[in-house]
VODODO-971563 format. One record per residue: z, x, y of N, C-alpha, C, O in turn; residue in three letters. Coordinates in steps of 0.05 Angstrom, whole numbers, plus 5000, padded with zeros to 4 digits. Layout:
ZXYZXYZXYZXYAla;...
This chain:
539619967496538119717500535919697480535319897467Unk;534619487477533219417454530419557464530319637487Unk;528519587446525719617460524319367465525219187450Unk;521819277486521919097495520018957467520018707464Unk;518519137449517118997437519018977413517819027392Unk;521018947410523418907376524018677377525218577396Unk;523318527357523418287350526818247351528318387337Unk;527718057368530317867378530617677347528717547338Unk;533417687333534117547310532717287318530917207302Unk;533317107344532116847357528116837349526916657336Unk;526917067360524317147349524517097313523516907302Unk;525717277302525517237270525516937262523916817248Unk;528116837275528116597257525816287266525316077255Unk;525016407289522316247298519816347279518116167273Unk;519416537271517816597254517416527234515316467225Unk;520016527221520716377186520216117199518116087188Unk;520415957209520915687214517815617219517215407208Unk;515315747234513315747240511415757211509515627203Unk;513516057195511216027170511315787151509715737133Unk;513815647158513915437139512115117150511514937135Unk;511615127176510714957189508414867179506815057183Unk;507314677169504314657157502514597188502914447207Unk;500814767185498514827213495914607203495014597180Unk;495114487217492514247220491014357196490814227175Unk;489914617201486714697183487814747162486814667142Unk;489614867161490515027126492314687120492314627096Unk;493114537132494214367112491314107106491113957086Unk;489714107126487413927109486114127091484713987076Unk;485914327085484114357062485914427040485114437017Unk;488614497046490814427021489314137008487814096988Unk;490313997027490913707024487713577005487913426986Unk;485413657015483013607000483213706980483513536961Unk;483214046970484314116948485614026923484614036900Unk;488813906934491113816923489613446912490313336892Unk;487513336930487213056908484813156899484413026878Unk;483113296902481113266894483213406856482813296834Unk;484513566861484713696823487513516814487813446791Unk;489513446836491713306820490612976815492012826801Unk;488212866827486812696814485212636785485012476767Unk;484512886794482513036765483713076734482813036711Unk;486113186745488613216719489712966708490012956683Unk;490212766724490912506723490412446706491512406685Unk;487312416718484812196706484612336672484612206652Unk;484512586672484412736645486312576628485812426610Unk;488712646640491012616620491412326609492412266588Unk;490512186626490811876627488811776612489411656591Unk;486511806619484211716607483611846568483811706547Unk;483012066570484612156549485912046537484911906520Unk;488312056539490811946521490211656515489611616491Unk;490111446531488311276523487311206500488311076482Unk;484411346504483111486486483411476465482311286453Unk;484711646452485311806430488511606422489511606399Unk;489711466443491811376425490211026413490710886394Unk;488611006431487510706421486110766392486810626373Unk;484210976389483211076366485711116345485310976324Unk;487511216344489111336332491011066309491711066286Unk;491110826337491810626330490910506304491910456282Unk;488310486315485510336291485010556257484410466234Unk;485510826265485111006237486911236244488211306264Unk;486611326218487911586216486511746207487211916191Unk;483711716218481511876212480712126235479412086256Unk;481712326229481912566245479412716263479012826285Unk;478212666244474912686250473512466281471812506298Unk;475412276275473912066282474812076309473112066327Unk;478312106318479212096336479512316351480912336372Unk;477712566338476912806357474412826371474112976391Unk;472112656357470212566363471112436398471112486422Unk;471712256382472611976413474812236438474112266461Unk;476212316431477012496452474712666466473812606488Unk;474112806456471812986466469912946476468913126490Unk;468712676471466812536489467712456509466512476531Unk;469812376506471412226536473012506555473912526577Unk;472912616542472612836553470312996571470413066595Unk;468613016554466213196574465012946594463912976616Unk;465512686581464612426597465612466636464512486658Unk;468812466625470512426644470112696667470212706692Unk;469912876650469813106668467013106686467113156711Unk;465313076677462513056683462012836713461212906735Unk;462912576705463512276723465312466745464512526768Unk;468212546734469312636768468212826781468212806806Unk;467213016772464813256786462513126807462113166831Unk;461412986792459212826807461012626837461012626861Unk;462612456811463812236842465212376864465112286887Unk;466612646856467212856883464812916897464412876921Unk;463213006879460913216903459913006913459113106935Unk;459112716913457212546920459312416942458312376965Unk;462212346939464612336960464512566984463912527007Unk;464912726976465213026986462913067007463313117031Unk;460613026996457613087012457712927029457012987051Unk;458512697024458012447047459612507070459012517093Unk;462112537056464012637086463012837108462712797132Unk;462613067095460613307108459013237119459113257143Unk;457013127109454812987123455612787152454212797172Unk;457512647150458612527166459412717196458812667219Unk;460712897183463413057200460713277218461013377241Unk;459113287205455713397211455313347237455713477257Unk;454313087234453712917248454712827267453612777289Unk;457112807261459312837299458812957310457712927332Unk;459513197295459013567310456813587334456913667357Unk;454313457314451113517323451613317343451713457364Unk;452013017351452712857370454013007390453313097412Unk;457113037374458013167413457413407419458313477441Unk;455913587407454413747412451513717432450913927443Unk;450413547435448213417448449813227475448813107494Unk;452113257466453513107500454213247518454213197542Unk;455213507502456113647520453513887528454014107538Unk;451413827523449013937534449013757551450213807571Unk;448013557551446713367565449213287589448013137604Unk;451713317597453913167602456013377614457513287631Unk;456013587607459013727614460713667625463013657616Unk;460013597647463513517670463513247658465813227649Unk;461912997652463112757634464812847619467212797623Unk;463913047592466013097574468513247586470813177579Unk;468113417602470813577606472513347620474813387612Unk;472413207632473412877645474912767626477312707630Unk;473212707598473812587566476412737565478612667575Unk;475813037546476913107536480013157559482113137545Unk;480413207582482013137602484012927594486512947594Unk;481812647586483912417591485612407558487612297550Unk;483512597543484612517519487012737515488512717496Unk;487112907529490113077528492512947539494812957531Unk;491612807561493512707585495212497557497512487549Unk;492112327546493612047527495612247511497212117497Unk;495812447509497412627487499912647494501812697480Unk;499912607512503212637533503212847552505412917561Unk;500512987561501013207580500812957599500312717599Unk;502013217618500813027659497913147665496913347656Unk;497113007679495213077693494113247702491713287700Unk;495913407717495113707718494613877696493014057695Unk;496613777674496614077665494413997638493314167624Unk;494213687634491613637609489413667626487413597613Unk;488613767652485613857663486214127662484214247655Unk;488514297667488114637664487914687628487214907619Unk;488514497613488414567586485314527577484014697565Unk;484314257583481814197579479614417589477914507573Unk;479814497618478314677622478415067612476715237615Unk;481415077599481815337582480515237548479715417533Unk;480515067543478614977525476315047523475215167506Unk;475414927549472014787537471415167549469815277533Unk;472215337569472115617570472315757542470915947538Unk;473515677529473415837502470815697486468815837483Unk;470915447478469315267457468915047465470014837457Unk;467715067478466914657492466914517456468014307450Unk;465714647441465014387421467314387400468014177389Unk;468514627394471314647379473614557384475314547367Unk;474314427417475714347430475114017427476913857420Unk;472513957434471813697431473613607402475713487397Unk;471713737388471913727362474413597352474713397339Unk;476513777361479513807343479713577352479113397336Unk;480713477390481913307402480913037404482412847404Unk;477413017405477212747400476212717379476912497371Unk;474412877357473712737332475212787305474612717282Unk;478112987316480013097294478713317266479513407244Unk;476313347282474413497258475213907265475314027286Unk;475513977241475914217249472714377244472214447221Unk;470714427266469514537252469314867230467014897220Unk;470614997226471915197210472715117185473015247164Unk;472914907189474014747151472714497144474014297139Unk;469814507145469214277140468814237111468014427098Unk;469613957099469713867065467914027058465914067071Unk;468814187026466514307014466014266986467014386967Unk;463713996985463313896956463614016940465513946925Unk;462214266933461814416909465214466897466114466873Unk;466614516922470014636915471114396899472014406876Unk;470714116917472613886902470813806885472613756869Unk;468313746870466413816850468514066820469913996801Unk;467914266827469214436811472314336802473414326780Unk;473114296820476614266824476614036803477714066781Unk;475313766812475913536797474413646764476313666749Unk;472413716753473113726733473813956711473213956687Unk;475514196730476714416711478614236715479414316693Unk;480314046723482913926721482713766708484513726692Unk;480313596710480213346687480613466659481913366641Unk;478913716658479013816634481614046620481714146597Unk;482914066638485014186637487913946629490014026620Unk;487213706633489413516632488413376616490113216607Unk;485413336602484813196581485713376552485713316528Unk;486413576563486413836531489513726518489813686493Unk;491113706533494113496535494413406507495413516487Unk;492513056513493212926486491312956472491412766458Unk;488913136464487013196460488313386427488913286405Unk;488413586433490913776427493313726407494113816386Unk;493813556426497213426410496613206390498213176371Unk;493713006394493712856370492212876344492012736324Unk;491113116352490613266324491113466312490213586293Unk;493513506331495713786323497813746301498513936286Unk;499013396300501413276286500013256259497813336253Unk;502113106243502812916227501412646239501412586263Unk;500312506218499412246216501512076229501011936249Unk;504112116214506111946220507911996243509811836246Unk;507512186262508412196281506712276309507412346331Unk;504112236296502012246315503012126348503612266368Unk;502911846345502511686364505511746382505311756406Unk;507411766372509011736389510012086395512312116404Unk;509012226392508412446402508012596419509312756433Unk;504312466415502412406437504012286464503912386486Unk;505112116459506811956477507912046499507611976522Unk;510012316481512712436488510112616506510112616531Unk;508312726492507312976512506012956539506413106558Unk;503912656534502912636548505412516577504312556598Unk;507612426580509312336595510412556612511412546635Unk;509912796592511713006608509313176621509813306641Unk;506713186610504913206627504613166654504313326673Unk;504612846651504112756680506412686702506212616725Unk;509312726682510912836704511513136719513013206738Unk;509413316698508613586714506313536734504913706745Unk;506313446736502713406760504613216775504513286799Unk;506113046773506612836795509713056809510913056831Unk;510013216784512713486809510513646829510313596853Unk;509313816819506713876821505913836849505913996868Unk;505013526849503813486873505713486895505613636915Unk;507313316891509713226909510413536912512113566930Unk;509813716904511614026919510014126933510714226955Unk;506914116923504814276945505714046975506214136997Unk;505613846971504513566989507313516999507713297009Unk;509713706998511813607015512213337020512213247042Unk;512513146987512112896988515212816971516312996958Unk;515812666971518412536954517812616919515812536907Unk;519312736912517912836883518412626855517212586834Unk;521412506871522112216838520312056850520011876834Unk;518512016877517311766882513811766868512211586865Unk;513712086861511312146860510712176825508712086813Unk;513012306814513412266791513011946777510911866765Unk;514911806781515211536785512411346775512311166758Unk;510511466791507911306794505811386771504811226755Unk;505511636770504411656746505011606717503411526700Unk;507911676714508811686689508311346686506711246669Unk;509911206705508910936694505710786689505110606674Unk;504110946709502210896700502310876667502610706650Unk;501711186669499711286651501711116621500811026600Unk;504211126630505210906598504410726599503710646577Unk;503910526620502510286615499910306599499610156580Unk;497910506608495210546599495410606569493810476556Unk;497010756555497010836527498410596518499010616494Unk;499210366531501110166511498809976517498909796500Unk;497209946530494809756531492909866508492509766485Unk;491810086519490210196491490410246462488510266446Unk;493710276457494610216429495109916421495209826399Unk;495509796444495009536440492709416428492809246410Unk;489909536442487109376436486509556411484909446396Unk;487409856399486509946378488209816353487009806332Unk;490809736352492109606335490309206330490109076309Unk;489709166355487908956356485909036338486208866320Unk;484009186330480909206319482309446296481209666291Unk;484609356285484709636269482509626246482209416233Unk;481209806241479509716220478310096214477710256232Unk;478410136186476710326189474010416194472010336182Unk;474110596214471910736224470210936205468311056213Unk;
């Protein structure tokens, strides 16, 4: 006979199936993670390319169109750092501030809240009985962790952390601005631009596979979106630099 503690094949394959399961807390701070840098890369690669293909358009002055990258570069990187942490802080600040609220209710209130959080299990699909024996094995462990999860969806254990999506957005910006940065002063004059083109396309159909694989998202739908972007954006910008061609 088996021993009682030996994992049953039925046990194993609940396990594999469990580790693949994305869990509440580890998949929101994936998920913050995952836009705060596959944003960041985007914006690099896009903005960038841009950039350097609208310049590229107007001269073939090498000097000139590494200049214009590199600014828009430390520019871009600099702008998404700030607009994360200043995004980022607010949220926190926010998610704070619940905390500290139902934190002061359930001082002031207990059996109101344990009542709350009761009805808000029951709305979950328990019965009645068993969303008041859950509510009160709750609020026994964490009155405010319990609140927390079920009525304000806030985990407190993972709350947004500026500095992370701060950092994240611009080692990515700057990591996806290096792209066409790189490539259009790497070529030939004469094959500069459409190059740039080819690289930057396969770029951002690595970030749009990329995401769609962390984010268990449709991957041709995710692909799809960027690449077309970002060709629209370099056929607009070689557009307006063929417009003002003039040397610089």
């Amino acid at each position: 006979m088996p021993r009682p503690d030996s994992a049953s094949p039925n046990d194993y394959s609940r396990r594999r199936h469990e580790d693949r399961e994305p869990h509440t807390a580890g998949l929101a701070s994936r998920l913050n993670w995952l836009r705060a840098g596959v944003l960041g890369a985007n914006d690099g690669i896009v903005s960038t390319a841009g950039l350097v293909v609208g310049v590229a358009a107007a001269t073939t002055n090498e000097a000139a169109i590494l200049t214009a990258g590199a600014a828009g570069l430390a520019a871009g990187a600099v702008s998404m750092a700030l607009g994360e942490y200043v995004s980022v802080s607010t949220q926190r600040d926010t998610e704070r501030a619940a905390l500290y609220t139902e934190g002061r209710e359930l001082a002031a209130m207990p059996e109101a809240e344990l009542d709350e959080l009761a009805a808000l299990l029951e709305g979950k699909g328990l019965s009645a009985v068993t969303a008041r024996a859950a509510a009160e094995e709750l609020t026994a462990r964490d009155p405010l962790a319990a609140h927390a999860e079920v009525e304000l969806g806030i985990d407190p254990t993972e709350l947004a952390n500026p500095w992370l999506a701060a950092v994240s957005s611009a080692v990515s910006f700057t990591l996806g601005a290096l792209v066409p940065l790189l490539m259009v002063v790497s070529v030939p004059d004469t094959v500069r631009i459409p190059v740039t083109f080819v690289a930057v396309l396969c770029a951002l159909a690595a970030t749009g596979s990329i995401s769609a694989w962390l984010g268990r998202a449709r991957r041709g739908r995710a692909v799809a979106r960027v690449v077309v972007g970002g060709a629209l954006a370099m056929v607009v910008t070689y557009g307006v630099g063929q417009l003002f061609d003039t040397v610089l």
